[in-house]
N, C-alpha and C positions, 0 to 999 in steps of 0.2 A: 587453529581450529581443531577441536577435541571430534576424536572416533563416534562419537554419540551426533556430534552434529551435522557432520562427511554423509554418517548413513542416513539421516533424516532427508540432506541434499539430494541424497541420490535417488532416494523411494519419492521422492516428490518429483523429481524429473520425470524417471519412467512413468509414475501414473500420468503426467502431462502429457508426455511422448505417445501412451497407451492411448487415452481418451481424444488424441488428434487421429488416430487414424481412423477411426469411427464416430459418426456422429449419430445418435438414436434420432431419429425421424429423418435422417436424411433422404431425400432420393437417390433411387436408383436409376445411372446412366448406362442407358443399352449400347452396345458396339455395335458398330458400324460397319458392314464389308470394305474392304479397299476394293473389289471390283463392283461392278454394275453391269445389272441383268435387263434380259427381255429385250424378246426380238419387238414389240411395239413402244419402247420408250429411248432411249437405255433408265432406266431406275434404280435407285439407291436399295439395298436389304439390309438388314440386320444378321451378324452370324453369333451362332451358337455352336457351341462343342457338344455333341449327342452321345452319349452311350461311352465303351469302356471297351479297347481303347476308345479316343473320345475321335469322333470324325466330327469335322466345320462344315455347318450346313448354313447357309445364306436362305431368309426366309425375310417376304414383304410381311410386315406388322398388319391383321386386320381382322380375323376372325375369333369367334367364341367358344369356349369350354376346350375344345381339340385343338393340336398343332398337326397342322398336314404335310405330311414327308414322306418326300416318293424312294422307293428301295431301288436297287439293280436291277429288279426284275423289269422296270420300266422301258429299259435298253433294249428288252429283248423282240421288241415290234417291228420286223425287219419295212415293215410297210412303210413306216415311218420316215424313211431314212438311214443312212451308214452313221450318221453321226447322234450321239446320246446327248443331246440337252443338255438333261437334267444332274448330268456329272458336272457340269460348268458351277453349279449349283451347290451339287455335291447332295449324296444318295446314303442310305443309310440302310443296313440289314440287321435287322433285332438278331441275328439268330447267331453274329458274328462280336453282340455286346455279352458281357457276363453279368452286365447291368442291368439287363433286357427282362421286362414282366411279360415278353409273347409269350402265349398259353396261359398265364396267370389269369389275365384279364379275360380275354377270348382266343380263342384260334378260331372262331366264326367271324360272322358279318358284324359291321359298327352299326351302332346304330346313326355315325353320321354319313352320309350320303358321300357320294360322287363329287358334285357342284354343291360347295359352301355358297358361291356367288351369287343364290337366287336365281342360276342360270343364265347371267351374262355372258359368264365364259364359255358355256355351253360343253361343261366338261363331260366325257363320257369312258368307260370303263369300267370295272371291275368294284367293288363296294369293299371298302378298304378293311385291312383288319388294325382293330384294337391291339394298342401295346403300350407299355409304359417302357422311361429308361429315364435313366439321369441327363439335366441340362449345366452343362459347364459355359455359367453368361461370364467368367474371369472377375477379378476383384476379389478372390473367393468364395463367390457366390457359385456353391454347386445345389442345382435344386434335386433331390432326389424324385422318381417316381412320377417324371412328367407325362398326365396322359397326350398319347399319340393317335392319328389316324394313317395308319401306314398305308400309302396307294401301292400294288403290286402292278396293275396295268391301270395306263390314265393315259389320254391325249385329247386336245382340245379338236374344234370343229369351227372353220370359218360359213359365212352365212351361205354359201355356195355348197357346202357339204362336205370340202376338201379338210381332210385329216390332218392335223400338225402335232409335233411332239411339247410337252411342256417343257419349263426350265425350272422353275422355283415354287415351293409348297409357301404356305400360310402359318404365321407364328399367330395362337391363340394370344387373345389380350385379356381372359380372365369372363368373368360370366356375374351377372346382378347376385350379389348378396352373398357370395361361394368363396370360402376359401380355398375348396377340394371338392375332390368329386368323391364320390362313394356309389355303388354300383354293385350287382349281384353278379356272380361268374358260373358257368356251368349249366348243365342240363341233369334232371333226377328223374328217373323212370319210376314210378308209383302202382299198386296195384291196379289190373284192368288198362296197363299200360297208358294211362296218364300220363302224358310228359307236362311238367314244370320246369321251375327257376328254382335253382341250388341255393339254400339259403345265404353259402358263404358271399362274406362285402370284402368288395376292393376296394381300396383307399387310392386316389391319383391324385397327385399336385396339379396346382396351375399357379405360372408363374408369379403372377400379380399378388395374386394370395399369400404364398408363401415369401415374397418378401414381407410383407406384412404383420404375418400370423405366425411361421414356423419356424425363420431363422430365429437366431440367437435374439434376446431382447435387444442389445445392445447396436445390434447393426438392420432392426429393424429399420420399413419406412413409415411414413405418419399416418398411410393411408393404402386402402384395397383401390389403387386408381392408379391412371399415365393418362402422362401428354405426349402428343405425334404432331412434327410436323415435319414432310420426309424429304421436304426441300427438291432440290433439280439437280441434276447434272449438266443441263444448257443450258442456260446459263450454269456455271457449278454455285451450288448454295448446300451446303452441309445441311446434313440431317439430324434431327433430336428426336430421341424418344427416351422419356422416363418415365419409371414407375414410382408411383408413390408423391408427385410431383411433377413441374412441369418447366421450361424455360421462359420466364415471363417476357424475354424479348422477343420470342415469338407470336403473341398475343398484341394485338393494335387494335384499336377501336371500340368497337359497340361487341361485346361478347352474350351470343346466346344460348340460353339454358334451358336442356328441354330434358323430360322426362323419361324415363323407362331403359331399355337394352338400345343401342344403338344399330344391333347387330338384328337386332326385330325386324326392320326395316327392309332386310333382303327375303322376306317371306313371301309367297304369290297376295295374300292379303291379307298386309301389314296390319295390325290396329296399335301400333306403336312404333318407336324407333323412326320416325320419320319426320323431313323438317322441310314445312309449305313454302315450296318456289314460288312467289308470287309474277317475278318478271326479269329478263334476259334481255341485256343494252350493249352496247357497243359504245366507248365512249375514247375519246382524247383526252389524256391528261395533262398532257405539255406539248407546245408547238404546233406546228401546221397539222391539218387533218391529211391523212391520205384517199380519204372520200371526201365528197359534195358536202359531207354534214360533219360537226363534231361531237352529234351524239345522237343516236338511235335506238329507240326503247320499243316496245313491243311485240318483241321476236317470241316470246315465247308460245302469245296464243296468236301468230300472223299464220293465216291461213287454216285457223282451225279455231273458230269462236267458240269451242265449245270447251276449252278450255279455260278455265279458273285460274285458281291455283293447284299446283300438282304435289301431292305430295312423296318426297322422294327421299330416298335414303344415303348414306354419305359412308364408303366403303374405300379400304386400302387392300384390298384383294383386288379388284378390278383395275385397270386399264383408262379408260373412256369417261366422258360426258353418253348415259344413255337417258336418252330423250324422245319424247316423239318426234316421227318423221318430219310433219310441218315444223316444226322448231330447227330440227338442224338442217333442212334445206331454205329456212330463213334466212338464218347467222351464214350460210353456204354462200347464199344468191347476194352477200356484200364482200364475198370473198374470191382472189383469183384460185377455185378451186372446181375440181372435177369428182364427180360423184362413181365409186370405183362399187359397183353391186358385189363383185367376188367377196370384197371385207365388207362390205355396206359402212365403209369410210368414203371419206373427202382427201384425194392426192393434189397436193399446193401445187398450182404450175408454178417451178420455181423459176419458167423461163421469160414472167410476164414481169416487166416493171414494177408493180404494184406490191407482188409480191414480198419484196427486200423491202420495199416503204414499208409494209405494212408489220412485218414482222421483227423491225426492230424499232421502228414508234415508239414513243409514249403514249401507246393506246390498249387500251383493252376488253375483253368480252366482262360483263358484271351479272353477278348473279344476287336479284336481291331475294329476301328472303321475308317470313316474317318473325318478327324479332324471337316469340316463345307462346305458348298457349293462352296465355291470361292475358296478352298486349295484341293492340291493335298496331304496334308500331313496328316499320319494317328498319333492316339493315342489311347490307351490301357489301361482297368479296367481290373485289376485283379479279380478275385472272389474265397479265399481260397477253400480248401476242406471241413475244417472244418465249411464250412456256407453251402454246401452245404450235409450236411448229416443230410435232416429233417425228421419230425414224422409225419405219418400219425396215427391218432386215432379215436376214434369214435363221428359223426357216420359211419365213412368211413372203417374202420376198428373194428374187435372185440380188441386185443389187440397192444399196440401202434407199429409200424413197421416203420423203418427205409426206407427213400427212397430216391433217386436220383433226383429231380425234373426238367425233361427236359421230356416234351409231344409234340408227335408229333401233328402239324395240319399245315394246306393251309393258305393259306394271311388271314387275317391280321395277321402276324409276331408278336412278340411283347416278351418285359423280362422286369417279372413282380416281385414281391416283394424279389424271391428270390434271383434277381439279384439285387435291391437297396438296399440290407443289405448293399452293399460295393461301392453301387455307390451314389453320389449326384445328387440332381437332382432337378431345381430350374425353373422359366420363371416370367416375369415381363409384365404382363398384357398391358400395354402401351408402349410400346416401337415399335420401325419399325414404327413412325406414326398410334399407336393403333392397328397393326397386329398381337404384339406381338413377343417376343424373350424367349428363353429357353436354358438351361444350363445342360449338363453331366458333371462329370468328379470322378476323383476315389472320393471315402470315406475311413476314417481312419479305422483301429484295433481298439480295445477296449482301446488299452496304448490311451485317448482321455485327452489333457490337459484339468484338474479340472474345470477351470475357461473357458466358453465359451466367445471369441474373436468374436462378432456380429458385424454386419457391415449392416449397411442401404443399403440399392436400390435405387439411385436417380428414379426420377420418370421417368426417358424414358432412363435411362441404358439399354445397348443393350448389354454389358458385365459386368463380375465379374473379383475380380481377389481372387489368392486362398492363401493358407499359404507355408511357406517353410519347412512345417514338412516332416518327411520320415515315409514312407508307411512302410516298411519292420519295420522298427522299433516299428511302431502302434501295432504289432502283437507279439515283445519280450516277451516271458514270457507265451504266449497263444498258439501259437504253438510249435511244438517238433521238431526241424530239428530232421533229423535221424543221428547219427555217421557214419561217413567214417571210416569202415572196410575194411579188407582183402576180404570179401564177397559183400560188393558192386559193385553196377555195375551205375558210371555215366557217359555218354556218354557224349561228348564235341556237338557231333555231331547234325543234329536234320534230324530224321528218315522222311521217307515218309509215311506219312497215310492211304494212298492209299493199301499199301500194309497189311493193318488189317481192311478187310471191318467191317461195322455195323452190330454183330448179335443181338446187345442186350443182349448177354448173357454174363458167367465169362470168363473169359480170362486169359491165363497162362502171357499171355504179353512179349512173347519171340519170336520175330522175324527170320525169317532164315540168317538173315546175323548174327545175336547175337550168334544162334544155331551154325552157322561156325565156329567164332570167339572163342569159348566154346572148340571145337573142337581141334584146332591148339593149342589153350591156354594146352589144357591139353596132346596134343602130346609132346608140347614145357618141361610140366615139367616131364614127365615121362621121357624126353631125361637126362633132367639136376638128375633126384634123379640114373639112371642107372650109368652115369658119375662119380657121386660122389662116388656112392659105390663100383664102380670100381678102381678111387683113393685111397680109404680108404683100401681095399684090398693091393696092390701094397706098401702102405705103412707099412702095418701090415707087409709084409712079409719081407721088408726089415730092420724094424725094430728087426724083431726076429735074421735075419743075425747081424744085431749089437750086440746083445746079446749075440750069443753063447760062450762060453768060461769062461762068466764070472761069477762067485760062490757068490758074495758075493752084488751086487749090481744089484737091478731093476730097469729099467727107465719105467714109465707106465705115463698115462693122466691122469688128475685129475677127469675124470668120471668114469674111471676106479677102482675107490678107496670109498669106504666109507665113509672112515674119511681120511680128508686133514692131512698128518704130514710131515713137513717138519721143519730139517730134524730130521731123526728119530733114537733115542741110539740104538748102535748098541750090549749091555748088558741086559739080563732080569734086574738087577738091576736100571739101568738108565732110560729103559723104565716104570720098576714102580716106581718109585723117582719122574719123572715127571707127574705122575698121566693123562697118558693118556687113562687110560679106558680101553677095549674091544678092541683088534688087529684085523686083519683078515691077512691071508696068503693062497695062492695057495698051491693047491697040484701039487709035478713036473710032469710034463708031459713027454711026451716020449722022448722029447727033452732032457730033466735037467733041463731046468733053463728057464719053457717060459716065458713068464710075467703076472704078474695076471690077470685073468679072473673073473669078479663079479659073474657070473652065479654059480661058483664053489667054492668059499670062505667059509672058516670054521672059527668058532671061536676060540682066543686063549685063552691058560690059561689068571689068572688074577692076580696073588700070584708071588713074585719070585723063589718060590720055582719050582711052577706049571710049568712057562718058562723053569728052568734051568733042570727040569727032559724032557720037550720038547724038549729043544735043544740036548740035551746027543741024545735022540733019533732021530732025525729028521735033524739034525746039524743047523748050524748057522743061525740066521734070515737074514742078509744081510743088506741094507741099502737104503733105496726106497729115489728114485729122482724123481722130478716131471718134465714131458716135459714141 
């Protein structure tokens, strides 16, 4: 091989070599923490390397335009507690990066608030300042100039008023149609002391964007969009999120596509961003029910007709199912659960039987929806039991306590992480002519094929499409159906809800028409056990008329007998020649000759000798037949 052909070999390698480790539209895959936060779940985050040197800050995926990250000054709230959260977390000070735009941007107030969450969280503190720094996501991806909302004091508030410390800030997921933010900085005194806005613009990254628009051509993604689905830790089910694309094994079913910012929807009133809850079931999927029914629908508007459909928002910043009060003391009143006002949650009595049925079943709470704005057709995410039976711990609790998580509150509506354990939930920044498009639909069980199937987002895709795996199946091997016994009780039917208002409290879960049915059930066999032993009588007695007369031969049932011998020598000799053991025989009754009775059995000899002085006394053994 000539020098001319060697080096043609070897420049055709490397480009190979080169062009495998990047692919242009590929997605980007977010890392994942190896720990798990939050005192109301435990839940999966996301870490990123912030600032220069680079500190790892674990952050839940779910908010718009800003990433929210709390600094060391958060520690400093002695009221709070001895202990700092939000270190578990991990805390970040612009003023300790060399990477850091504090001051750049503002040294005043953000314009984004306290509570990103619409006020779920009910966060309360200090109005954070503006900053930008570099986001080190690895793979090489350094995004520079990510804007920030730095919290310097934050702490949340339970519904009782009592004060708790945070743990984990908000990773921005990018904003409808925006690559970057751009923004004015400063303050200009004018004549007549005018105060204005300095004309100078700041330029900020946001992540999504910049994979998309800023990095290199070559290792850009196909599209200003991700997919989230942040999976569980109880059951453990790994977490995906990518930008630029999405895991199409996560995607099952009927996939709905709705219009506008997702993140609209956490507004006091919404006019976008939001997707019509038509109705909340309770359903069995496999095996016995652990209630009277195996499936109940109407919980959403049971005890509150005045509800429709509600429409509500679908957020990875929050925690909960929030719903109105009648709703979740609906879903409560089929649950062994107790209504705790301090959290305005539901504590599982995990000391009732039910409980353990109930939470590890094939059964689940369903929430259907309707499918998108221009259809009249609905579709339905299931949400096992077992996802929802999470830990509250400290600082919310002294020891870790088991709970329900559906809180009541007023608009803005919204189901928050403990409902995207099992749903997906995706949008693509550019799409609608930069309005933007966003995607529900189920998420797998943990059964999650090894190898993730990713799939790009063209860059103005307005849909996805999803896999043809089976949901129920996702979940083989992680749930327990219950056995179909004699003792179950599965209803074909599916009950009225109405008729088990919301106490919030335990509930025996026995209906009055179940309690009738109980009834008649147990008239019905005490008819048939009277019947039978009426038969059985009737035939005794005519069997003993068969009998009379005869000396030498018994006809009896084989329960009637201790040892089966059929049939049986009618000589003490033959009886012990054939080594049958231990006899038994009736003593006659007044009759002579009734049939044996086990209650009254005596032992016989066991020797032929023993027989043959029995029978001299007692006469012959006779010759036992079996009915």
């Amino acid at each position: 091989m000539d020098r001319r052909r060697r080096l043609c070999l070897l420049l055709c390698a490397y480009f190979w070599i080169s062009g495998a480790r990047t692919v242009p539209g590929q997605p980007f895959q977010m890392a994942w923490s190896t720990q798990t936060f939050g005192p109301d779940g435990p839940w999966h985050a996301v870490e990123v390397n912030v600032g220069t040197p680079s500190v790892p800050i674990a952050l839940y995926p779910g908010c718009d335009f800003w990433t929210h990250i709390y600094s060391s000054n958060v520690c400093n709230n002695a009221s709070l507690g001895e202990i700092c959260y939000a270190k578990v977390a991990g805390v970040y000070d612009a003023e300790d990066s060399s990477t850091s735009g504090l001051g750049a941007v503002s040294n005043g107030a953000s314009s984004e608030g306290v509570d990103p969450s619409g006020g779920a969280l009910q966060l309360q503190g200090s109005i954070p300042n503006s900053t930008m720094d570099q986001f080190d996501l690895g793979q090489g991806r350094v995004i520079p100039n990510v804007s920030i909302a730095l919290h310097q004091t934050i702490f949340g508030t339970l519904p009782d008023g009592t004060a708790y410390p945070v743990e984990v800030g908000i990773l921005s997921l990018g904003a409808p149609g925006l690559i970057n933010q751009t923004f004015g900085s400063g303050l200009k005194a004018n004549e007549g002391n005018i105060v204005q806005l300095q004309p100078t613009l700041i330029n900020t990254s946001m992540v999504a964007g910049w994979l998309y628009d800023e990095i290199e051509p070559d290792e850009r993604t196909a599209s200003n969009s991700w997919g989230l689905h942040i999976g569980s830790v109880n059951p453990n089910m790994a977490p995906s999120l990518y930008f630029g694309g999405y895991d199409q094994n996560r995607v099952l079913g009927t996939i709905s596509s709705q219009q506008g910012n997702p993140m609209d929807g956490l507004s006091p009133d919404p006019s976008e961003g939001t997707i019509d809850l038509v109705d909340i079931s309770i359903n069995v999927i496999e095996g016995a029910s652990p209630w009277n029914f195996s499936s109940m629908s109407g919980l959403l508007a049971s005890g509150n007709s005045s509800i429709g459909t509600l429409p509500l928002a679908i957020s990875g910043m929050t925690p909960y199912l929030y719903l109105p009060k009648s709703t979740c003391d609906a879903i409560a009143a089929q649950l062994p659960v107790t209504y705790q006002p301090k959290y305005g949650l539901y504590f599982w009595n995990t000391q009732d039987a039910l409980y353990t049925k109930i939470v590890t079943s094939a059964s689940a709470l369903s929430f259907t929806f309707h499918l998108d704005e221009r259809s009249s057709a609905n579709f339905t995410i299931n949400i096992p039991f077992l996802l929802l039976n999470l830990t509250l711990s400290q600082p919310l609790t002294t020891t870790p306590t088991q709970y329900f998580p559906c809180q009541a509150r007023t608009s803005p509506y919204q189901l928050g992480r403990a409902f995207l354990q099992a749903a997906f939930f995706g949008a693509n920044w550019n799409a609608n002519n930069d309005s933007a498009a966003w995607w529900l639909a189920q998420a797998p069980g943990p059964n999650i094929p090894s190898n993730p199937n990713v799939v790009a987002i063209g860059a103005t895709d307005a849909t996805i499409a999803g896999s043809a795996n089976d949901w129920a199946a996702s979940w083989d091997g992680i749930w327990t159906p219950l056995p179909q016994t004699a003792n179950s009780i599965n209803a074909t039917t599916t009950p009225d809800s109405n008729s088990h208002p919301g106490t919030g409290q335990a509930s025996s879960g026995i209906s009055t028409g179940a309690k009738v049915g109980i009834a008649i059930a147990a008239i019905v066999v005490a008819g048939a056990i009277l019947g039978a032993a009426f038969l059985w009588c009737k035939r005794k007695v005519i069997r003993e008329k068969e009998l009379e007369g005869q000396s030498d031969t018994y006809k009896i049932r084989l329960s009637d007998v201790s040892v089966a011998a059929f049939p049986i020598p009618k000589t003490p000799q033959e009886m012990y020649a054939g080594n049958y053991g231990r006899y038994v025989r009736r003593e006659r009754g007044r009759s002579g000759h009734s049939p044996p009775n086990q209650e009254i059995f005596k032992e016989l000899p066991r020797s032929p000798v023993e027989m043959a002085a029995f029978e001299e006394a007692d006469g012959k053994y006779g010759r036992l037949e079996l009915m």
